[in-house]
C-alpha positions, 0 to 999 in steps of 0.5 A: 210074905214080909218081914216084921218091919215091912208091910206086906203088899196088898197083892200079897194080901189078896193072893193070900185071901185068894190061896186060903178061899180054896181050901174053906171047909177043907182045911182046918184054919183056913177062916182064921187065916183069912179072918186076919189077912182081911184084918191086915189089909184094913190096917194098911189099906183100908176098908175098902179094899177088905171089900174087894177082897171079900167081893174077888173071892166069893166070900160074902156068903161064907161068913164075911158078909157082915163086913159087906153090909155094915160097909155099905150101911155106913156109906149109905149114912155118911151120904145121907147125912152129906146131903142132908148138910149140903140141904141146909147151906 
């Protein structure tokens, strides 16, 4: 992984997400452990790939599912309220 003053890459990111899925309910930690790589990623890549990441690895039903719905909630708002704004023009 990166040093204090490099950002990690995103694949970085996704083999880390990717290497701790695995070991769910196995290993003690490994739900922190993703928790803050998802967190990583949002900081540095958006929200957007923490969907993908969350989508890659299966884990919308393994706690993470929130995040899809909350996601998809809003940009299903912010193009109501686009449209809504187009309608008016």
């Amino acid at each position: 992984m990166a040093t204090d003053k490099e950002i990690p890459t995103l694949e970085e990111l996704f083999d880390k997400v990717e290497e701790q899925a695995e070991w769910l309910d196995i290993k003690p930690y490994s739900h922190n452990i993703i928790g803050l790589t998802l967190q990583m990623i949002d900081d540095y890549y958006g929200k957007h790939e923490v969907i993908n990441a969350i989508y890659d690895n299966d884990l919308e039903d393994k706690g993470w599912g929130h995040i899809v719905k909350d996601y998809e909630e809003k940009q299903k708002n912010t193009k109501t309220i686009t449209i809504n704004l187009q309608n008016k023009m």
